[in-house]
N, C-alpha and C positions, 0 to 999 in steps of 0.2 A: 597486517593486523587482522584477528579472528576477530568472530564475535564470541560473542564470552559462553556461549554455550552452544554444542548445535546436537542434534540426535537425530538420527533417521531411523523411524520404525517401519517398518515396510514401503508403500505406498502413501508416505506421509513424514514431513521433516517440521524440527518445530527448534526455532533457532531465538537463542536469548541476547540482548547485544545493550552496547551505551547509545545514548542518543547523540550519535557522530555523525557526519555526512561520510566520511572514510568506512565507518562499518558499515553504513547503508549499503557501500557500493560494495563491501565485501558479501555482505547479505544477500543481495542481488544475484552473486556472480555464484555461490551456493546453489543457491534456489534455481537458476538457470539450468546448472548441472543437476540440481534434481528431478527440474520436470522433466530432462532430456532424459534421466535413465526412467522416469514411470513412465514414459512413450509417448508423452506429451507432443502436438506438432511444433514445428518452428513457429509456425503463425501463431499458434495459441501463445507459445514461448513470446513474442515481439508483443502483445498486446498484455499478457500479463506481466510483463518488467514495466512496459510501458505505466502500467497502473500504479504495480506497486513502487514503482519507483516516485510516482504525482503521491501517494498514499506518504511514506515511509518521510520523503519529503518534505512534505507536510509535517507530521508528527514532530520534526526534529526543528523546524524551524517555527512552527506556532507552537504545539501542546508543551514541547520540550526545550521552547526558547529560556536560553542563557541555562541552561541547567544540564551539561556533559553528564554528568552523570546518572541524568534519568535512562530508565531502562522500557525498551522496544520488544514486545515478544514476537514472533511469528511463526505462525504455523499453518501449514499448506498441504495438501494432499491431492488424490483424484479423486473427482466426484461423476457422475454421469455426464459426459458429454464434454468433460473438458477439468476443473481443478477450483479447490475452494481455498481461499484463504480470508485468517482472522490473525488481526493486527491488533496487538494489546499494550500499550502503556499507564504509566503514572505521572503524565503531563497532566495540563489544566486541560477539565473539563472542555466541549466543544459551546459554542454560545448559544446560550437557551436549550441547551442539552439536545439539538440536533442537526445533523449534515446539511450542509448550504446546499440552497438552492442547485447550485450549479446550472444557470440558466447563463445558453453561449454569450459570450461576448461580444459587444459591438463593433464590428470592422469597419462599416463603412464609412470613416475617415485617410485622411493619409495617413502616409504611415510613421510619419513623426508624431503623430498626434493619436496612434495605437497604444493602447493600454498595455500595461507591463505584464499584468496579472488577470485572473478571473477564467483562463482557460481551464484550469484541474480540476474544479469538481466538474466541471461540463462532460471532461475527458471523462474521470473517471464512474457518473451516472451511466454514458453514453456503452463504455466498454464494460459493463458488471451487470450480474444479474443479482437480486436479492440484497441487495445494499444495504444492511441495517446497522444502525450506531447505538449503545448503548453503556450508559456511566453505574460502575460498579463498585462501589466506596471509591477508593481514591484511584479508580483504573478506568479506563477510555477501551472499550472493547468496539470493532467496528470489522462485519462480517461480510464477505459476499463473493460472489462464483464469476469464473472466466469461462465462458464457452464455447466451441466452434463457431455456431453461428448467432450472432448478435441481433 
């Protein structure tokens, strides 16, 4: 299954899809092949799936919960040092109209008693630079850069 639109202009891919977990990974697997032909490293490649996949994830199971047919933009390119990408939907707004915290989660219990969730935004503060979120009438725009060195 495609995503419902994809375009490559140069140095830059910007890909339209439903909010599925199946086009996510199709998304994904796009985008992979596209940093690889802009020259992208493998490392930047593993740390920016890694992202965008907590990111994309996210969108489809909170902004996009119960609603398959909300729609996911993505668009990615290079930027100095490594690759930008900005993620757009028309899910529900984020709460109080900004990015969680993302402060790590607590381990030190056992580990049946380790929390399910709370790793992703930690991840994804921790792996991005220029992190910003912002709500556009009824669109969820949320921007930021994968680098070499973090």
């Amino acid at each position: 299954m495609r995503p419902d639109a994809s375009q490559d202009i140069g140095n830059r891919l910007i890909q339209r899809f439903h909010a599925d977990p199946m086009q996510v990974r199709e998304m994904l697997r796009q985008t992979r092949q596209a940093w690889a032909e802009f020259g992208c490293s493998s490392d930047l490649h593993a740390t920016g799936e890694q992202v965008l996949a907590e990111v994309l994830n996210n969108v489809v199971e909170h902004a996009q919960a119960g609603r398959p047919e909300g729609i996911v933009e993505l668009e990615t390119g290079t930027a100095p040092g490594g690759f930008y990408c900005q993620v757009r939907d028309d899910g529900a707004a984020m709460p109080g109209l900004q990015l969680p915290a993302g402060r790590p989660a607590q381990v030190d219990a056992d580990l049946q008693d380790l929390p399910e969730g709370g790793f992703g935004w930690y991840l994804i503060r921790t792996l991005t630079r220029d992190l910003t979120y912002s709500r556009e009438g009824s669109w969820n725009r949320m921007r930021f850069h994968i680098v070499d060195k973090v």
